[in-house]
C-alpha positions as CSV (number, residue, x, y, z in Angstrom):
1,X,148.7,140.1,108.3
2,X,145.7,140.5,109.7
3,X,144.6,143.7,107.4
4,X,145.4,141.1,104.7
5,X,143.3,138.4,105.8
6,X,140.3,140.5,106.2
7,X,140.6,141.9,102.9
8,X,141.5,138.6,101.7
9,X,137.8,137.3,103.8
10,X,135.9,140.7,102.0
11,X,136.9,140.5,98.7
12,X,136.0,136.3,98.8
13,X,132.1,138.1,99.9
14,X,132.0,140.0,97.8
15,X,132.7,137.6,95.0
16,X,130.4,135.6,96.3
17,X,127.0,137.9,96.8
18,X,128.3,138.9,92.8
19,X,128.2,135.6,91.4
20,X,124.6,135.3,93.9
21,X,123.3,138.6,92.1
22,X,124.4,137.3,88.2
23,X,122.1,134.0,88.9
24,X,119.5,135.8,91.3
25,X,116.1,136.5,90.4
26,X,115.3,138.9,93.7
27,X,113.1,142.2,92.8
28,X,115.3,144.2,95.5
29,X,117.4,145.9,92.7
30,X,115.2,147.2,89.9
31,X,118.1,146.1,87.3
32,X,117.2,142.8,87.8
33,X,114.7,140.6,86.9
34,X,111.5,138.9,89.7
35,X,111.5,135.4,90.0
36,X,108.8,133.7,87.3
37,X,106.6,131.1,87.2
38,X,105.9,128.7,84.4
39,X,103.8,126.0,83.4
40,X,104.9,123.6,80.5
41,X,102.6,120.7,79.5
42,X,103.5,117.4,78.8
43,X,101.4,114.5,77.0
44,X,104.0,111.4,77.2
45,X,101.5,109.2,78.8
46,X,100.7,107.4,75.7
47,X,101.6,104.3,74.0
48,X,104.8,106.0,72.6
49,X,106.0,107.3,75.9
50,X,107.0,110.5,74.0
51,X,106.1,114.5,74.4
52,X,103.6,114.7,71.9
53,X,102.1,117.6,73.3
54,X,103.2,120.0,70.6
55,X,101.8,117.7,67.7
56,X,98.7,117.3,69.0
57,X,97.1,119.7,71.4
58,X,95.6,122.9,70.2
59,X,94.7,124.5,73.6
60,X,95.2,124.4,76.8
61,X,93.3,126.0,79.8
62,X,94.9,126.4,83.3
63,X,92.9,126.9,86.4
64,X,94.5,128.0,89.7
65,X,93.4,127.6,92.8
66,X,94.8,128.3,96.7
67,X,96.5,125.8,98.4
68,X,92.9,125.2,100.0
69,X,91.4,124.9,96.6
70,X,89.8,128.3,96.6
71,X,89.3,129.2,92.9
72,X,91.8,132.1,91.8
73,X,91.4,132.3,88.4
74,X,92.3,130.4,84.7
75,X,94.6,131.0,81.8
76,X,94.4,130.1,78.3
77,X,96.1,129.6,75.2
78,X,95.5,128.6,71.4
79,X,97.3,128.2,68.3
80,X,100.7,128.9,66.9
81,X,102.5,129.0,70.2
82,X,101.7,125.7,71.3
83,X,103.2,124.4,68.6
84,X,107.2,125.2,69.2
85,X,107.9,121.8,71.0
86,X,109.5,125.0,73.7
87,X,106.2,126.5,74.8
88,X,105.9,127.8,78.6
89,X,102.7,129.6,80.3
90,X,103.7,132.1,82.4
91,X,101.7,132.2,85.8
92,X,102.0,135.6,87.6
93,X,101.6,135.2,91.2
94,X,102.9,135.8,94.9
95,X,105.2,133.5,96.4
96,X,103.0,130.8,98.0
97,X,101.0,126.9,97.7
98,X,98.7,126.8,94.8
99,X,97.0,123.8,92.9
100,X,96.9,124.0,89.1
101,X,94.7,121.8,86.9
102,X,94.0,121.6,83.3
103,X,91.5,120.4,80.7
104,X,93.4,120.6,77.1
105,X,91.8,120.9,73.5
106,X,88.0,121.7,74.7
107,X,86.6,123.5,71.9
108,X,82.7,123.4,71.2
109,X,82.0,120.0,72.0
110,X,82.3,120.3,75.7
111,X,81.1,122.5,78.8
112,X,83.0,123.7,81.5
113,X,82.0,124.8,84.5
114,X,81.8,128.7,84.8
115,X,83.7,129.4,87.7
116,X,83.9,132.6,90.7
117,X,86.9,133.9,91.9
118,X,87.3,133.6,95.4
119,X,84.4,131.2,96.1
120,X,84.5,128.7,93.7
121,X,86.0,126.2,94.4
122,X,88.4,123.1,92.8
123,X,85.1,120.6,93.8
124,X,83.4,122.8,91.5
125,X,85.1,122.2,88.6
126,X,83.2,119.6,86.0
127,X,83.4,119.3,82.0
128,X,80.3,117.4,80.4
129,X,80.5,116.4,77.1
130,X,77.9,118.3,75.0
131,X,74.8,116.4,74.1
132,X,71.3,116.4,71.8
133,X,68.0,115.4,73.7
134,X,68.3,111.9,72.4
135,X,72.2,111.6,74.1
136,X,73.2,110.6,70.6
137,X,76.7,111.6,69.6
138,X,77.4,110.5,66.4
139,X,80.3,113.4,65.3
140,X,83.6,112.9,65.5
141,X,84.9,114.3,69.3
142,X,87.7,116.9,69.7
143,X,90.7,115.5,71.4
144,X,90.7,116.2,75.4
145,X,93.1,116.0,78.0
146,X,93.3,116.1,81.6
147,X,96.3,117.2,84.0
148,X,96.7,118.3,87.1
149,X,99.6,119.8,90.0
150,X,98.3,119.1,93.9
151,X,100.4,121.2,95.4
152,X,102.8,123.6,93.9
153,X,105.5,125.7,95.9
154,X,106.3,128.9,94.3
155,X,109.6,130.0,96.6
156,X,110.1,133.1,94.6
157,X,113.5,132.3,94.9
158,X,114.6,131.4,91.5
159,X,112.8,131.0,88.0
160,X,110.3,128.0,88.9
161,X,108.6,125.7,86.1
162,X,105.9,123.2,87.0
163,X,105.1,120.2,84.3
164,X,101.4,119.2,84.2
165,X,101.3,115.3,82.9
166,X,98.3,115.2,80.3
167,X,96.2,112.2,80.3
168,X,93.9,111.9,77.3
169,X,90.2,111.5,78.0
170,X,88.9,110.7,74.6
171,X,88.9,107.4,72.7
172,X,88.1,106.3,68.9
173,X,87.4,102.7,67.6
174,X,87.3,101.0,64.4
175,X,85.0,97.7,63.8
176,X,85.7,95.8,61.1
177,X,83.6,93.2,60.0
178,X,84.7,90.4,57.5
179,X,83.0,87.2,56.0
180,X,85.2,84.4,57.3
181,X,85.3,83.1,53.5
182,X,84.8,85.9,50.9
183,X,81.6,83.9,49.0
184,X,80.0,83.5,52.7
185,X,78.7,85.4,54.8
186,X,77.5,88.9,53.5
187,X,76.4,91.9,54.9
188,X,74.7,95.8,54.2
189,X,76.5,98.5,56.8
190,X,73.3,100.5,56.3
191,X,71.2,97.8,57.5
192,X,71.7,98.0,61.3
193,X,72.6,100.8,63.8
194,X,75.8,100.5,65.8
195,X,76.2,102.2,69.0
196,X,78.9,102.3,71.8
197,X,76.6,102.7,75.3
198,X,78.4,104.6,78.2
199,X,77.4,107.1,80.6
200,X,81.3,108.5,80.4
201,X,80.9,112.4,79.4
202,X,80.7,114.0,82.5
203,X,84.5,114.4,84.2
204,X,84.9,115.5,88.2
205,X,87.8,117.9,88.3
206,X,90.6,114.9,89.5
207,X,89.0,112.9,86.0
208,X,87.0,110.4,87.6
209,X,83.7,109.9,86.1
210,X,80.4,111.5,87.6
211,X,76.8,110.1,87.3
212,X,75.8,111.3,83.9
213,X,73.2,110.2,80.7
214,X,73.5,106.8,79.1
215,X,74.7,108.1,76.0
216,X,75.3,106.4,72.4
217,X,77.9,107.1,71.0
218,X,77.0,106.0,67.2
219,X,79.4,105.8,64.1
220,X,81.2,109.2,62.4
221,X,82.1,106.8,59.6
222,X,80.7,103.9,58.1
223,X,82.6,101.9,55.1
224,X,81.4,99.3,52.9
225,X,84.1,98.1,51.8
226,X,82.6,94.9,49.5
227,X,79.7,92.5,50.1
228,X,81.4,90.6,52.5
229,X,83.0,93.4,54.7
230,X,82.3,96.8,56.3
231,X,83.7,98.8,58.8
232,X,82.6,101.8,61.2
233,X,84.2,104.1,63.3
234,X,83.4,105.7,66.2
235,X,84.5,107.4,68.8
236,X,84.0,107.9,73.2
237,X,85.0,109.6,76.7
238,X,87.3,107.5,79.3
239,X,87.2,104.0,79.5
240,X,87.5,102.6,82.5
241,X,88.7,98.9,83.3
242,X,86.0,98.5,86.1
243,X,82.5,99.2,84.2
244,X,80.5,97.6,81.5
245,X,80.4,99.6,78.5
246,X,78.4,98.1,75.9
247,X,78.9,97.7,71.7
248,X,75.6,97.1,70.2
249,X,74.7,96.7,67.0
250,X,71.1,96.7,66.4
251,X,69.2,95.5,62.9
252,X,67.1,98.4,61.9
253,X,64.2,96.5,60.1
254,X,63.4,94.4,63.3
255,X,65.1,96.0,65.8
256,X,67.1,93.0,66.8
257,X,69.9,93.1,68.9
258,X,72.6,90.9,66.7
259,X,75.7,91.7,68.3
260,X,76.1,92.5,72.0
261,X,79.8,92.9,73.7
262,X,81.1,94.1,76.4
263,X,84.2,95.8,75.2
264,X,86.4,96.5,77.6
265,X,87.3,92.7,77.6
266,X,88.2,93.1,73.6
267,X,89.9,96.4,74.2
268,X,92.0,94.7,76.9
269,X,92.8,92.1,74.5
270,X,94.4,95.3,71.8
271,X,97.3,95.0,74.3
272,X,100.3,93.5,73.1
273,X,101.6,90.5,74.4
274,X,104.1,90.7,77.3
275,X,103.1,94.0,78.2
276,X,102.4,94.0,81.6
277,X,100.7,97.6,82.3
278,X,97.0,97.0,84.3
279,X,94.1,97.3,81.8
280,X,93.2,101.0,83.5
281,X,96.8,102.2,82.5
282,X,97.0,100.9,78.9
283,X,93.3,102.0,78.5
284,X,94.5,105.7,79.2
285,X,97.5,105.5,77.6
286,X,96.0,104.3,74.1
287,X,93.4,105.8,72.5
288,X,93.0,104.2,69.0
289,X,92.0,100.9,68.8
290,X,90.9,98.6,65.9
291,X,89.1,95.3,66.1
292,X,88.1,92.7,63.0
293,X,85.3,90.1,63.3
294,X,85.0,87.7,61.4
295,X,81.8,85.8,60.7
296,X,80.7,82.5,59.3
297,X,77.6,81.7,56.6
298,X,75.8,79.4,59.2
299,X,74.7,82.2,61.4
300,X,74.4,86.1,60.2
301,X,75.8,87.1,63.4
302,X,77.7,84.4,65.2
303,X,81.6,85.6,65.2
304,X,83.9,82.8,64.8
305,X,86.9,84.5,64.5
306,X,88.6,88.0,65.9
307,X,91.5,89.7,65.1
308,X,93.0,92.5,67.1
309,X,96.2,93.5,66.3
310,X,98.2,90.7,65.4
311,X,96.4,88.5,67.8
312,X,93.8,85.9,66.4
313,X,91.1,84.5,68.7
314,X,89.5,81.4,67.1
315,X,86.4,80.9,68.2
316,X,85.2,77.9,66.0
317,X,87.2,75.6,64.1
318,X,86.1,76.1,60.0
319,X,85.1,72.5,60.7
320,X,82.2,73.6,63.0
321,X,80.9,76.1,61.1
């Protein structure tokens, strides 16, 4: 009986460190496989709340650093493979702590900083948004994103894969401006400047925004769209709930400053009713906004009506004007 038993007890272990091997990942047989590591990136933090990683981002750069944030070294890729909806980086390294961080879709509008391996370090790492002498943008922006891992634990025990949560960093707004009646007030979209003023294109490696330039960030497309409407479009960095960025626009033959907004306060507003996210969060998760003025005959510039969305602020009765 007791011959039984223990045959009974050994075949049980042995069944057990076979069904251990099938699912193991160990490197002590050479048949089998070593444990991997893999980075997938996810961009969900949107107004959708839906991956749409695959459908939009065109690059992606991975930077690894110690668990002391001593710089290691970065990965990259572009193209076809991003675009699977399945893709996975593999990172090769020794069991250990590591951070990972990411910017995502940098092309040639922006600098990062060139970094050393093994003195570098994740402090280091800054991305400025490339600019003229004058700090005038006024072409359309690449698409950026941001993400980041603070610690990672690579066990080395089992296939391991790490999601970095992309935030996006750059933004695009349409004005529309409108006569409040169509025979009233009138207007020539060449006739003034238009400028966004922010000094948002210099990122610290957690995202937060470093002392940089005022830049203006100036129309990539201007619309007349009749006598009594135009439109532009332009585009910025982060917003941030907190500071005072500016939209300006400027009549060219005087130099007059007609229209001067603080708009964080109207992009606040671009939030749908009953959602209760804080401004920062909905100002990171959305990054196309559209706002329409609308202006009376009485005064060129006096707004007596705004539209954002489906919400209508009156400003003036159409008796007052």
């Amino acid at each position: 009986m007791k011959i039984n038993g223990l045959i009974h007890q050994f075949t049980f272990g042995m069944l057990i460190v076979a069904i251990w091997l099938l699912s193991s990942c160990t490197n002590l047989y050479e048949d089998l496989p070593e444990c991997r590591l893999f980075v997938k990136f996810k961009y969900d933090y949107n107004m959708l709340y839906a991956d749409a990683f695959h459908t939009q981002v065109d690059k992606v750069e991975l930077y690894v650093f110690d668990k002391d944030g001593k710089y290691l070294f970065k990965q990259s890729e572009e193209g076809a493979a991003l675009v699977t909806g399945s893709y996975l980086m593999e990172v090769e390294l020794p069991v250990g702590e590591y951070q990972f961080m990411a910017w995502t879709g940098a092309h040639d509008s922006y600098d990062i900083t060139s970094m050393t391996p093994g003195s570098s370090t994740i402090t280091d790492m800054k991305l400025q948004l490339i600019r003229e002498e004058s700090f005038i943008i006024k072409h359309e922006l690449e698409p950026l994103w941001y993400g980041e891992i603070i610690k990672v634990n690579f066990t080395g025990t089992t296939h391991q894969t790490e999601t970095i949560n992309l935030i996006k960093d750059t933004n695009k707004v349409r004005f529309v401006f409108q006569g409040y009646r169509e025979d009233s007030w009138q207007v020539n979209v060449n006739d003034y400047d238009y400028e966004i003023i922010e000094s948002n294109g210099h990122l610290a490696h957690d995202n937060s925004l470093l002392d940089d330039d005022v830049l203006s960030f100036q129309p990539y497309i201007t619309e007349q769209v009749s006598p009594y409407s135009a439109a532009v479009e332009l585009n910025t960095m982060r917003l941030m709930a907190n500071r005072q960025t500016r939209f300006v626009v400027t009549e060219k033959a005087t130099g007059k400053k007609v229209f001067n907004i603080n708009l964080i306060d109207y992009l606040a507003m671009t939030k749908l009713g009953g959602n209760k996210m804080e401004t920062q969060e909905y100002l990171d998760r959305e990054s196309e906004f559209k706002i329409i003025f609308f202006f009376s005959e009485a005064e060129s510039w006096l707004a007596v009506q705004v539209q954002i969305g489906d919400w209508i602020w009156r400003i003036q009765t159409e008796e007052e004007i």
